[in-house]
N, C-alpha and C positions, 0 to 999 in steps of 0.2 A: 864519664865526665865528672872533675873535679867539682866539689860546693862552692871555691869561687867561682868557676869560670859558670856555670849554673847560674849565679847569682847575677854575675856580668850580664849575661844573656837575657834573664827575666827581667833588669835594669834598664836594658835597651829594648825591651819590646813595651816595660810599663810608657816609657817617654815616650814611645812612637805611640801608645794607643792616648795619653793624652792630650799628645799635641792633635791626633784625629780630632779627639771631644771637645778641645777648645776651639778646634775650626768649624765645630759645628753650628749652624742657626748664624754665624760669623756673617751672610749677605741674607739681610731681610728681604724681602719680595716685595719689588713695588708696587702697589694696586695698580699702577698704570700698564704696567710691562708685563700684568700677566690678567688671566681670569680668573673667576674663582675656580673652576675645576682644575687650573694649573695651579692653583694654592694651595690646595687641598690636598694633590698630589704630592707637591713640595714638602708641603709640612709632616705627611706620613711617610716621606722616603727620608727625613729627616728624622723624625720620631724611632723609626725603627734600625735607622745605621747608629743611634744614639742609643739604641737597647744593644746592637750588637758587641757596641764598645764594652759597655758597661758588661755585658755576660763574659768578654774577651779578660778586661780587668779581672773577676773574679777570678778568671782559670788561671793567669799568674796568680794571683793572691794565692790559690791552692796550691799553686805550682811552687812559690816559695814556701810553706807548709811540708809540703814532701822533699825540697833540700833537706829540710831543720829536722825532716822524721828520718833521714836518711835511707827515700823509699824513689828520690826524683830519677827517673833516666830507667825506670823498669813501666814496664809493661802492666797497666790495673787489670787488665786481663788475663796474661800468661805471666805474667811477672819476667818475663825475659828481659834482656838489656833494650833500651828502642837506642837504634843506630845514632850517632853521634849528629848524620849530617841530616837526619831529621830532627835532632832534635834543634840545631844549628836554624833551620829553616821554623821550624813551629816548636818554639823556648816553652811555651803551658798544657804540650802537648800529654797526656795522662797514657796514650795506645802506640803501640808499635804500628808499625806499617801495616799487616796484614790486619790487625783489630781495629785500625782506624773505620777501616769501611765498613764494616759492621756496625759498629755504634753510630758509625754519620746517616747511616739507612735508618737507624730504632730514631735519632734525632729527627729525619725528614717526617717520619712517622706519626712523631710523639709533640710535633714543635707546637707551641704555642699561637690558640688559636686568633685568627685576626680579629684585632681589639684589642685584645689583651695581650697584658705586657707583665711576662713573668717577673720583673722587682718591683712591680707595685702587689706579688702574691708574698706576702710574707711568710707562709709553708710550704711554698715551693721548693725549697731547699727540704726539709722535709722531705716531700712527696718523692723528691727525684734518690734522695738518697735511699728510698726504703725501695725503689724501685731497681735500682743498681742492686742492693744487697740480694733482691731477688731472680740476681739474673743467673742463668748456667749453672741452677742446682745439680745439674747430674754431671758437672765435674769436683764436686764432693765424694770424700770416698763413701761407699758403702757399710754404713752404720749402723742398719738395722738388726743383728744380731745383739741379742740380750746379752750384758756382761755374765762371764760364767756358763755360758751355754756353749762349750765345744761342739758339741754333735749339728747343730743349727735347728733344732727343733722349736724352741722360744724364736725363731726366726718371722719377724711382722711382713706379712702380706700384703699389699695394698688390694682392695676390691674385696678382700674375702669376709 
């Protein structure tokens, strides 16, 4: 995919995720028309489709980043190409098809505990990137040979 038409695509998912956030809290809760446990309810299924937007925003924001790095429409995983008509359907997507599930399993995993609200953590970005950098070491090649050492003797061990 072309860095226009990339860009088209993340322009029409930015408007759709803001017109969400603006419709957000849009009908206050009448004290009459509800209770307080259905208040409470309300306010945290509000609270938290109001975090999602905002996490959604970010991933375009990255996503136009990897236009401009000229890295968008590949795979952070394999680096393969991600299909066209996925990326048609999810524009801030980072994983091909087959890696999406994987990483949406470490997300269900890893998600943010209730209460908390990862953009009020301001090292969360942080935390999650040193956490990525440390995923699938052992698709690095094999480096533990000493520069200079043909025969593999200077070869490091682990455990020994």
């Amino acid at each position: 995919m072309d860095a226009t038409s990339a860009r088209t695509l993340l322009d029409q998912e930015q408007r759709r995720l803001l017109s969400i956030q603006r419709g957000l809290g849009a009908d206050p809760v009448d004290g009459a028309q509800a209770d307080n446990g259905s208040t409470v309810f309300e306010t945290e299924k509000e609270r938290s489709l109001a975090h999602q937007v905002a996490l959604d925003l970010r991933e375009v924001a990255d996503a136009r980043a990897r236009v401009e790095a000229g890295t968008y429409g590949r795979c952070a995983t394999c680096d393969e190409p991600i299909s066209v008509e996925r990326l048609e359907a999810v524009p801030a997507t980072r994983y091909c098809a087959t890696h999406e599930g994987m990483w949406e399993a470490d997300r269900l995993s890893l998600s943010t505990p209730a209460g908390r609200y990862a953009d009020t953590d301001v090292h969360g970005a942080d935390r999650r990137a040193a956490r990525d950098a440390t995923r699938h070491l052992d698709l690095l090649p094999d480096d533990d040979v000493l520069p200079g050492d043909d025969d593999g003797a200077g070869r490091l061990e682990v455990g020994a």
